[in-house]
Phi, psi and omega in degrees: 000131190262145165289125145325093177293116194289147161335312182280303176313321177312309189291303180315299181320290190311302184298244215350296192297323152320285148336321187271330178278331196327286183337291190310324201276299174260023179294160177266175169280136163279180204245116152356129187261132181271165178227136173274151190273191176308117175315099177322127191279165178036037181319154168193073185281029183257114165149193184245148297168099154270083206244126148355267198299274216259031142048172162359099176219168217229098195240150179218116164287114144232126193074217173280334154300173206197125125262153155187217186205148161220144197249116194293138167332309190299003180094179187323318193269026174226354181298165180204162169276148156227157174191131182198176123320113186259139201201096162077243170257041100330119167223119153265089144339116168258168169229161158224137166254126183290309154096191177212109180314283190314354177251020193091327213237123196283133168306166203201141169212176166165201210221154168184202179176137248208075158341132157263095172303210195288300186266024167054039187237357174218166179198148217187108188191207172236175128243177187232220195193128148088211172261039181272080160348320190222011197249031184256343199104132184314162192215101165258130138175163250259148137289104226286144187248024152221073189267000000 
């Protein structure tokens, strides 16, 4: 002879199995740890710059710091600061746009990093938004031969 099953045990039963898939279920994925390679000998990232996504920038090294500035395609009110580190051949970067109320365009930050090549003449990586390194899309670019 079977028991009537109460409303409330049903609702336990249910959270409880809920609870036990949750992790599993809403965990985010994880994300590729960048590691950095081997420490570029003379480095020298000081000098001007060119990226597709981020137009004219403008970088100055000192030691393992990175400053610069960049001036976006979309014209002045996208421009923006960058500042980082460099940890081996690797620079992690934060960037800021500062934006314009009277235009519309909202300030912004975020974050990304930027693969050094060899001959210190490229640079190949990503940004984000916020602290996301990387989910804003890729960020390349040349270094200019007329610094």
């Amino acid at each position: 002879m079977s028991r009537p099953v109460s409303l409330w045990s049903l609702l336990a039963s249910l959270a409880l199995g809920a609870a036990l898939l949750a992790p599993g279920c809403s965990a985010a994925p994880d994300k590729p740890d960048i590691v950095p390679g081997p420490t570029i000998p003379s480095l020298n990232l000081s000098g001007k710059w060119y990226s597709r996504e981020f137009g004219d920038m403008q970088l100055v090294q000192q030691g393992k710091a990175v400053t610069g500035s960049y001036e976006d395609p979309r014209g002045p009110d996208h421009n923006g600061t960058v500042r980082g580190t460099i940890e081996g051949d690797l620079l992690r970067i934060e960037w800021i746009k500062a934006g314009n109320a009277a235009a519309a365009i909202m300030p912004a930050r975020g974050r990304g990093y930027l693969r050094i090549s060899r001959d210190a003449t490229k640079l190949d990586g990503k940004w984000g938004f916020d602290d996301d390194d990387s989910g804003g899309g890729p960020w390349r670019a040349e270094k200019s031969s007329f610094n």
